[in-house]
C-alpha positions as a printed NumPy array, in Angstrom:
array([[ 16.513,   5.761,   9.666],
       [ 14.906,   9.348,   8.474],
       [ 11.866,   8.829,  11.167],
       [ 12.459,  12.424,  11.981],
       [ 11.578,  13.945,   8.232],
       [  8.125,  12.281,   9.31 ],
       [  8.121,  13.185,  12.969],
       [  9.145,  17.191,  12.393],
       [  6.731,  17.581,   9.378],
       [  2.505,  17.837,   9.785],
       [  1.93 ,  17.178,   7.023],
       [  4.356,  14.957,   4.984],
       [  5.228,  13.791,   1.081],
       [  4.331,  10.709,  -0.264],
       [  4.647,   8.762,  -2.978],
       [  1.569,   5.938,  -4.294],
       [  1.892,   2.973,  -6.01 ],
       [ -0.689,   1.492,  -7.593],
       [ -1.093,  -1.49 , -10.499],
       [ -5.404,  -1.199, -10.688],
       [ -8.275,   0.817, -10.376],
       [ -7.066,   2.506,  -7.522],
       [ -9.967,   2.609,  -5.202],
       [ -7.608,   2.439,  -2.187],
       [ -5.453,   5.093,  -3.563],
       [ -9.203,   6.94 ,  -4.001],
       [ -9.635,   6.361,  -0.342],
       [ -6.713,   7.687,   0.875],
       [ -6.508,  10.745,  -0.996],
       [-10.621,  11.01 ,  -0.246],
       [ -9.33 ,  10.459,   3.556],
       [ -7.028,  14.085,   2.833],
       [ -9.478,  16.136,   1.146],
       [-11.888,  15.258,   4.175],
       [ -8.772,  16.132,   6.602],
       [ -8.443,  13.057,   8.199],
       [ -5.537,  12.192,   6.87 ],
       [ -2.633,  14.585,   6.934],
       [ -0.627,  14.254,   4.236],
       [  0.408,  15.199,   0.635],
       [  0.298,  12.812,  -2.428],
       [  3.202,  14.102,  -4.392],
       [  3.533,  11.253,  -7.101],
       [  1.738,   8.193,  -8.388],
       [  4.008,   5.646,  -9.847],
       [  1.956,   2.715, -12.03 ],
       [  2.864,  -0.33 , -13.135],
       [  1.201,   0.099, -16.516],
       [ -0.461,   2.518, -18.524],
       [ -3.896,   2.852, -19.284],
       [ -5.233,   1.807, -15.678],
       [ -8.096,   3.695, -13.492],
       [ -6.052,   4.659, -11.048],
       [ -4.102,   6.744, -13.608],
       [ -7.033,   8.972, -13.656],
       [ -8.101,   9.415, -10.536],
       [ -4.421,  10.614,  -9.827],
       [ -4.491,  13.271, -12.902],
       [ -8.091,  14.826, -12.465],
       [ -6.452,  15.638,  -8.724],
       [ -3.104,  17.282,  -9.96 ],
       [ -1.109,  14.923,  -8.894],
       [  1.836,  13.904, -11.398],
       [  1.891,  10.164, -12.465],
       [  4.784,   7.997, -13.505],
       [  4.652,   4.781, -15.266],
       [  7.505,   2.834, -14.572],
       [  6.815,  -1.124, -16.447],
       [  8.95 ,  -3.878, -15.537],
       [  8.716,  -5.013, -19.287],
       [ 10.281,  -2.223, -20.923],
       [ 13.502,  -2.993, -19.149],
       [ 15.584,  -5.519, -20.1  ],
       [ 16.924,  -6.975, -16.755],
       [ 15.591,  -6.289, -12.888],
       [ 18.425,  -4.552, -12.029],
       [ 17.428,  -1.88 , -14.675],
       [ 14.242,  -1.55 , -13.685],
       [ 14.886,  -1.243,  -9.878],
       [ 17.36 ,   1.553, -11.074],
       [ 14.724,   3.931, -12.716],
       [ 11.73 ,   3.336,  -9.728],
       [ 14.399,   4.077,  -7.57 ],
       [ 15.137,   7.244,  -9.548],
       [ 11.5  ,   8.257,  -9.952],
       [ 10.985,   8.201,  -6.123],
       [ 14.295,   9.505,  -4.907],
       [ 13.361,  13.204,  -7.468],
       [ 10.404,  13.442,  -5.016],
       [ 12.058,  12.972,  -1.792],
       [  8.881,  11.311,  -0.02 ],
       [  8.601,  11.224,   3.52 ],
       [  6.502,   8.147,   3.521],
       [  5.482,   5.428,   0.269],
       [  1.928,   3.776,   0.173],
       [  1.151,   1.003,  -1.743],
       [ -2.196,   0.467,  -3.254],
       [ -2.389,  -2.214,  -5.151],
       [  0.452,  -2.205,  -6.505],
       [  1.84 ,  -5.739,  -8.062],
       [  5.594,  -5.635,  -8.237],
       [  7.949,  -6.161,  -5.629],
       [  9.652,  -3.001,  -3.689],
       [ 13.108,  -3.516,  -4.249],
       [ 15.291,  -2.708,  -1.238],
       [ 16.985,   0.399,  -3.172],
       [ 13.418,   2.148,  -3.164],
       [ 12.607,   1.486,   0.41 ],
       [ 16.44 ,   2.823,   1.034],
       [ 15.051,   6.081,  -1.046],
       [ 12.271,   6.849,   1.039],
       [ 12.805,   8.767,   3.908],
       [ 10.012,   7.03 ,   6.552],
       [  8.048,   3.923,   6.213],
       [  6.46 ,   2.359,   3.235],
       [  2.433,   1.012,   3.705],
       [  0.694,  -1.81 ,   2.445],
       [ -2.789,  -3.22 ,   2.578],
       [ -3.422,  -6.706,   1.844],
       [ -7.025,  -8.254,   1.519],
       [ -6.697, -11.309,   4.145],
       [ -5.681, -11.644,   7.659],
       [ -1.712, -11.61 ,   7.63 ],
       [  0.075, -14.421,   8.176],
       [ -2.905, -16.089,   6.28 ],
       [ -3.246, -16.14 ,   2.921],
       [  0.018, -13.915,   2.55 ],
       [  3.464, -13.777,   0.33 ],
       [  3.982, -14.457,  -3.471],
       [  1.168, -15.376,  -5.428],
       [ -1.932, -14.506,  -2.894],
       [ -3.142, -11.124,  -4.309],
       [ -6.943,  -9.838,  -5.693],
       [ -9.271, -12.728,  -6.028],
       [ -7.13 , -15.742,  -5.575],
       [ -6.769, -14.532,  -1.39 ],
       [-10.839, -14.506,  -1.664],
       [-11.036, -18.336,  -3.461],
       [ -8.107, -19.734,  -1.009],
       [-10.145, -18.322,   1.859],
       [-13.443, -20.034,   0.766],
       [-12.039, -23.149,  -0.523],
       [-10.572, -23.47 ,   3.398],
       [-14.027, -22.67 ,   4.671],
       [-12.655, -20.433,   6.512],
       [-15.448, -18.428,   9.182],
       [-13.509, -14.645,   9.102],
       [-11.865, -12.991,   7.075],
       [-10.092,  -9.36 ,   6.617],
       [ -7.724,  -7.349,   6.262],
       [ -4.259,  -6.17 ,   7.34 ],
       [ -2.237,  -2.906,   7.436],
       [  1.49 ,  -3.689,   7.135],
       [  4.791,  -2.078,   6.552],
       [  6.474,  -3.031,   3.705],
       [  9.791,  -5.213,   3.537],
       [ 11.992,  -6.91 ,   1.026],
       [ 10.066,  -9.842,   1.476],
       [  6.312, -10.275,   0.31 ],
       [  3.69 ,  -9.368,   3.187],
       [  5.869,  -9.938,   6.075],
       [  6.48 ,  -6.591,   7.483],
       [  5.418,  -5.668,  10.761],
       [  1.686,  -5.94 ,  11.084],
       [ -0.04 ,  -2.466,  12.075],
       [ -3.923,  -3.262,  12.259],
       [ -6.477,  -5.376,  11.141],
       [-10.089,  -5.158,  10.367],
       [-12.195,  -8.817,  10.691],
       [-15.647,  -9.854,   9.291],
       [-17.38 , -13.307,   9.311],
       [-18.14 , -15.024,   6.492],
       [-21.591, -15.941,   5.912],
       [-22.668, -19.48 ,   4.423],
       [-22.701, -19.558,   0.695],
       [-20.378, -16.492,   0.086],
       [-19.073, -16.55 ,  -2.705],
       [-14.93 , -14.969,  -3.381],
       [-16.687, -12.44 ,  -5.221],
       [-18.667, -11.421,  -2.378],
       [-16.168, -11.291,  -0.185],
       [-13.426,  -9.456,  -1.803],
       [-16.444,  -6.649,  -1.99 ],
       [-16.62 ,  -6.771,   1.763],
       [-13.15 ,  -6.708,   2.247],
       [-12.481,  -3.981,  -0.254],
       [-14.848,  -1.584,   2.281],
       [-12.83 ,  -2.629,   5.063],
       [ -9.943,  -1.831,   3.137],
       [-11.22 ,   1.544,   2.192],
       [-12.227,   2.879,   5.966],
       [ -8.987,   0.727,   7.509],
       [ -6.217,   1.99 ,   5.109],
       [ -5.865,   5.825,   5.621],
       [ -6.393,   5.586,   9.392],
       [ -3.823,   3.209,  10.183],
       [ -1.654,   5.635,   7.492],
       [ -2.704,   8.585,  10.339],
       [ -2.656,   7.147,  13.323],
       [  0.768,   5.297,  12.404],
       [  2.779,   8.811,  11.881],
       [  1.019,  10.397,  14.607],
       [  2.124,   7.737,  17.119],
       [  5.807,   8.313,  16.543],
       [  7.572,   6.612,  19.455],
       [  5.598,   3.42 ,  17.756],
       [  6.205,   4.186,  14.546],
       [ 10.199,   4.449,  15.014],
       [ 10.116,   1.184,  17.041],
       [  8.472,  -0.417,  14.831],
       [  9.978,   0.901,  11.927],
       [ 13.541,  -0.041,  12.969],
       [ 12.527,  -3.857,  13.709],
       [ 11.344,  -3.943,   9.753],
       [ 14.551,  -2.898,   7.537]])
């Protein structure tokens, strides 16, 4: 299902989604300028206005949409204008970087290749509804857990259960605080994310393999 839009281009569309500051969306695009990543941001969709990321997008070029789940009066509406926004860009490939709200199955249909996520624990742990930003950092230290991370994924209809692509691990020293560790993570995060993103379309036997077990 449209692995060959990613395969036959070098350097393919995407589209980023983002809810935050957008310091993994900084990464990524950081991770093309440097030419390490081979690829073209065509389109940042947000969640809301008003949000870092939102900048960092603009002062690059690169046209930003804000599509809010609370101007739309039912889900169904909603999922009908992200799905709109995407499809006028025709990605080959969607990232997620920090993005809040659920893909809906209509947007994942839109996008030609597979869709990325990075999520700041060590998937299965600490994983699905509810566990995002800070409360994955106090759930790991209330566990007293020893390690911690973070996981590459590709995205599904279901919260952080796609097929897992890589991981990066660090231990947890005594006394860390969740503070402390979501900083750590975050820098795993931030060297992780884009090449996993690289080495993921470059590896395409892999990548359609994979891709087909997750939709």
């Amino acid at each position: 299902m449209g692995e060959e839009a990613v395969v036959k281009n070098p350097n393919p569309r995407f589209v980023a989604f983002a809810s935050g500051s957008g310091s993994n969306f900084e990464a990524i695009v950081n991770a093309i300028d440097q030419g390490s990543l081979h690829a073209t941001c065509v389109a940042l969709i947000a969640s809301r206005p008003k949000i870092g990321v939102i900048e960092k997008a603009t002062v690059r070029g690169i046209p930003v949409h804000v599509v809010q789940k609370t101007d739309h009066a039912t889900s169904a509406s909603f999922d009908d204008e992200l799905t709109k926004v995407v499809q006028s860009f025709t990605p080959d490939f969607g990232v997620l970087a920090g993005y809040l709200q659920k893909i809906p199955s209509s947007v994942l249909s839109a996008i030609h290749g597979p869709v990325f996520n990075i999520h700041p624990s060590l998937l299965p742990k600490y994983g699905g509804k509810g566990f995002f930003g800070m409360r994955v950092h106090e759930a790991v230290i209330d566990a007293g857990d020893s390690e911690s991370g973070c996981t590459v994924h590709l995205v599904t209809e279901k919260y952080d259960e796609g097929p897992i692509l890589a991981q990066a691990r660090l231990a947890i020293p005594e006394g860390c605080t969740p503070a402390e560790l979501a900083s750590a993570v975050l820098s795993l995060e931030h060297t992780l994310y884009p090449i996993t993103i690289q080495t993921t379309l470059e590896d395409y036997g892999t990548l359609q393999r994979t891709f087909a077990t997750a939709h």
